[in-house]
N, C-alpha and C positions, 0 to 999 in steps of 0.2 A: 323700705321700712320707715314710717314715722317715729322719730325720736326727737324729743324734746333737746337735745345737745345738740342738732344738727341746724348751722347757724344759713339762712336764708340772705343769699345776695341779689340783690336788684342787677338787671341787662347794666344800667348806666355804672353800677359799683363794679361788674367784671369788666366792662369796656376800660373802667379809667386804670386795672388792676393792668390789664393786658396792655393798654397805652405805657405803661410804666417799665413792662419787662419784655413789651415785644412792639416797638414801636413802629419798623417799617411792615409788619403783617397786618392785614384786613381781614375782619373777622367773617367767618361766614355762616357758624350756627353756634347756637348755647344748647346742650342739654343735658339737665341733671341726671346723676347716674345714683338710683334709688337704692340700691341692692347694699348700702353700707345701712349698719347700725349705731355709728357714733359721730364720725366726722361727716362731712356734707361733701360733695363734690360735682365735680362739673366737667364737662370732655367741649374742649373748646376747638372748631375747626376752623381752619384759615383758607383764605385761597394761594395756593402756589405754596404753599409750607406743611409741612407735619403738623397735624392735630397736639395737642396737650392736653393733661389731667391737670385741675384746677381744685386744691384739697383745703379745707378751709374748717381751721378747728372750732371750738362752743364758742361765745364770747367767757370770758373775765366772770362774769354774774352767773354762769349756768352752773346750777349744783351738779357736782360731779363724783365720783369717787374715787379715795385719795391716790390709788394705784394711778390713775387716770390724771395727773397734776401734769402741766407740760408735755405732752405724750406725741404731739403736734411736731416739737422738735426734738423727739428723740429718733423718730422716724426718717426727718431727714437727715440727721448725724449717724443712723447705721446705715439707713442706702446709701450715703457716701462712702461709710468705710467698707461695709461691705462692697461697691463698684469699684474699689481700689484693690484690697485683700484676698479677693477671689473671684473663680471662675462664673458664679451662680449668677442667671439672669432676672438683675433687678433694673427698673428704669432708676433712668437718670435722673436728677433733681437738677433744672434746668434755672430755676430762681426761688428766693424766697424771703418774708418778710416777717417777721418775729415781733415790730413793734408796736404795731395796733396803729401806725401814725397815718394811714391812707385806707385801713380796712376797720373791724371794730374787732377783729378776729386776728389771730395768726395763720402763714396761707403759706403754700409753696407749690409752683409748677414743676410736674415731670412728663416724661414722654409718655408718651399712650403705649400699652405692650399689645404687641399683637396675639391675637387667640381668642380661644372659648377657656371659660372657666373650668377647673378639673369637677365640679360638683354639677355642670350641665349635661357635660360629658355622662356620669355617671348615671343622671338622669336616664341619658335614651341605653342602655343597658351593656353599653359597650368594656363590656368585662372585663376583656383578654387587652387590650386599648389601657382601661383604667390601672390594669397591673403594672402595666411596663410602667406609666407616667408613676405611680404610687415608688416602684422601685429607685427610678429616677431623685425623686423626691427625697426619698433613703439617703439619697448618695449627695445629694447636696443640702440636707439639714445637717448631716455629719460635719462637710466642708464647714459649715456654718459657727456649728460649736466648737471649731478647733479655732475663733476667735479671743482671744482673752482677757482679762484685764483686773489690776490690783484690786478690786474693791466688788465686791457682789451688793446687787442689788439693779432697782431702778433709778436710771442715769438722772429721769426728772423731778426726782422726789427724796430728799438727802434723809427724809422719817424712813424711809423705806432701804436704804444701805447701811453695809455693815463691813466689817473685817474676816468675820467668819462666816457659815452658810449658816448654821443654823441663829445667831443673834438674828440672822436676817431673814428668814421666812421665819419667823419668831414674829419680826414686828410687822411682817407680809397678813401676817392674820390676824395680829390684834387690832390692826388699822383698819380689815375688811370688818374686823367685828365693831369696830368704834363707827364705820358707815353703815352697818347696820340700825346701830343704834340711835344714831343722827334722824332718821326716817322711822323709826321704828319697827323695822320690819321682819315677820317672824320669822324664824326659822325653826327645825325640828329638833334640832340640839341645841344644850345651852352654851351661853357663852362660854362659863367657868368649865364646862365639861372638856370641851375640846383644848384649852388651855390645860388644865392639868396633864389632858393627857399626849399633848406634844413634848409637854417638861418630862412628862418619864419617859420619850421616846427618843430624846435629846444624841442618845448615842446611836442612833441609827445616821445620823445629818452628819458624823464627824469625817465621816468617809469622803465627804467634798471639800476637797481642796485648794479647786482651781475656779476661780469665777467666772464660768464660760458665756458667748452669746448664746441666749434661746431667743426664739424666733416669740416662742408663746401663741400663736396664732394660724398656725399653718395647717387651715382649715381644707378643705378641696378649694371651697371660694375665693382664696387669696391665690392660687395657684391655676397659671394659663397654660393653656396648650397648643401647639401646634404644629403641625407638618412632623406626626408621632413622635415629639419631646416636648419639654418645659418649655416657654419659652417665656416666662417669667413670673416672680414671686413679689408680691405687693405685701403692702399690708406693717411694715416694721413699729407699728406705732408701739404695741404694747412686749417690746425687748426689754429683756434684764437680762443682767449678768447673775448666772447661777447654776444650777446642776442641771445637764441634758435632759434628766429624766423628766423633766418637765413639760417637755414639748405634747405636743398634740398626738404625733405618733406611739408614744409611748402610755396614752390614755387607756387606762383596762377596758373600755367600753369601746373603744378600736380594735385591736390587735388587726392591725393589718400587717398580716406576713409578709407582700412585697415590700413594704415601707422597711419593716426590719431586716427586709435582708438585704435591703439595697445598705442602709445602715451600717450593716457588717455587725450587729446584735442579735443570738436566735436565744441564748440566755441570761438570767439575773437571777442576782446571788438575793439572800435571802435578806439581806440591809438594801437592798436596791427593791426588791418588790414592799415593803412600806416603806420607803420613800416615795412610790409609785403612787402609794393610795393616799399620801398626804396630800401629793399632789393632783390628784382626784380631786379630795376633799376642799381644797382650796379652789379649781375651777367652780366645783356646785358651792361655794359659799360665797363667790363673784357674781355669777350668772344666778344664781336666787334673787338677788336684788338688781340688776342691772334693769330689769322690768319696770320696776318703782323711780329707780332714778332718771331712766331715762323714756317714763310714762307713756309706753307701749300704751297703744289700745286695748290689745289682747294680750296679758300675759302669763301664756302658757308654762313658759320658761321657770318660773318661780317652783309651780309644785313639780315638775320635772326633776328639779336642781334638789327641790327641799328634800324631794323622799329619796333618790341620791346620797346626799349629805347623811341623812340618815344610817343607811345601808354602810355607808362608809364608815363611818364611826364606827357601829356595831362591828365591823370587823377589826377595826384598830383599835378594840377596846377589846378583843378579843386576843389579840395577839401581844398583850401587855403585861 
């Protein structure tokens, strides 16, 4: 996928990268790996060693979105805690450099995971295949949010945390609404609308107490497979600390039952299902614009998201 955020490194820039963090390996091939939409990366092989994933954030100048501020290293501060905290299979973060003082970018090397994507998979129709790994998946996004920590919000962006849950998806959408406006970009609700009416929905949010990890992303694409299990989960760039219901699995335009019942969730109470559709609301008012910022050639995603967005309000304006 061509995105504007995805920073282009020269053979001689990964050579002197790889000299720095693996100096007695010889390199044996470079090839980018296209299939992301934000960060850029690279699958580096050697001769006589393990391959490695070479992940390489915007530069400093690329306009970005403010959810998206440092997102490079919050990524590799939960594959670490997560490769400490639990059983879930994520690679390792092997090296990494945060200061711009040898790249123009912040970078970090992890192992390469073995598999096929669980969305390739799905591709060639493999049903019965796709359930078990979806149940799977259940059972370790759960392990996941039973991570926790004092403060909700995003680790890389201190406008975006908070003490309680709802201050903090409070400023989760005013900040998506302020990027909106930074581009001008339209959307099918208005700003003031959706404002007002998360302030009179305020007591649905009090019910979250705890600031758990969400993964946020755990698409089929982030998710490999192999020899009929997980064999690992990539992707930790865009975690917060905040309420499960957030996740992917719990998207009303999912409902994958194995996912929920690997979970150990078959129902929600009636403050957990609008919490569900805010957070709906909040994926299509991210991905409405992700297009523009990050100037897709084609993007489809915008009116996907907007009439979405739409639809969702209309129901949380109904239920008010």
């Amino acid at each position: 996928m061509h995105s504007s955020t995805k920073s282009q490194l020269t053979t001689k820039q990964i050579n002197n990268l790889v000299s720095t963090h693996f100096p007695a390996q010889q390199i044996e091939a470079i090839i980018e790996l296209t299939d992301g939409y934000f960060n850029n990366a690279y699958r580096i092989s050697f001769i006589g060693y393990q391959p490695v994933i070479l992940k390489i954030a915007p530069t400093p100048m690329t306009q970005v979105m403010t959810y998206e501020h440092n997102i490079l290293q919050t990524e590799v501060d939960m594959l670490e805690l997560v490769k400490q905290a639990t059983n879930i299979p994520v690679p390792a973060v092997l090296a990494y450099d945060f200061s711009r003082h040898q790249c123009p970018s912040a970078y970090f090397f992890m192992e390469e995971i073995i598999g096929t994507p669980l969305n390739k998979i799905a591709k060639l129709h493999e049903n019965i295949a796709k359930d078990i790994f979806l149940y799977q998946l259940g059972q370790y996004n759960f392990t996941l949010n039973q991570l926790t920590n004092t403060t909700f919000g995003y680790p890389g962006e201190k406008k975006l945390q908070a003490n309680n849950w709802f201050d903090c998806f409070y400023q989760m959408i005013v900040w998506a609404i302020q990027d909106r406006l930074t581009l001008a970009i339209p959307l099918s609700v208005s700003d003031q609308a959706i404002l007002e009416l998360l302030k009179k929905h305020k007591y649905y949010f009090e019910a979250v107490e705890s600031a758990q990890l969400v993964h946020w992303d755990l698409w089929a694409g982030n998710v490999f497979v192999d020899n009929k299990q997980i064999s690992g989960i990539i992707d930790f760039e865009r975690c917060l600390w905040g309420d499960p219901l957030l996740e992917v699995g719990f998207r009303s335009h999912q409902n994958d039952r194995p996912f929920l019942a690997g979970y150990g969730k078959s129902t929600f109470s009636a403050q957990e299902q609008i919490r569900i559709r805010w957070y709906d609301l909040y994926l299509y008012l991210i991905v409405a614009q992700e297009g523009t910022y990050r100037r897709y050639q084609q993007n489809d995603f915008h009116s996907w998201a907007n009439g979405l967005l739409k639809e969702t309000y209309d129901f949380l304006l109904r239920t008010s």
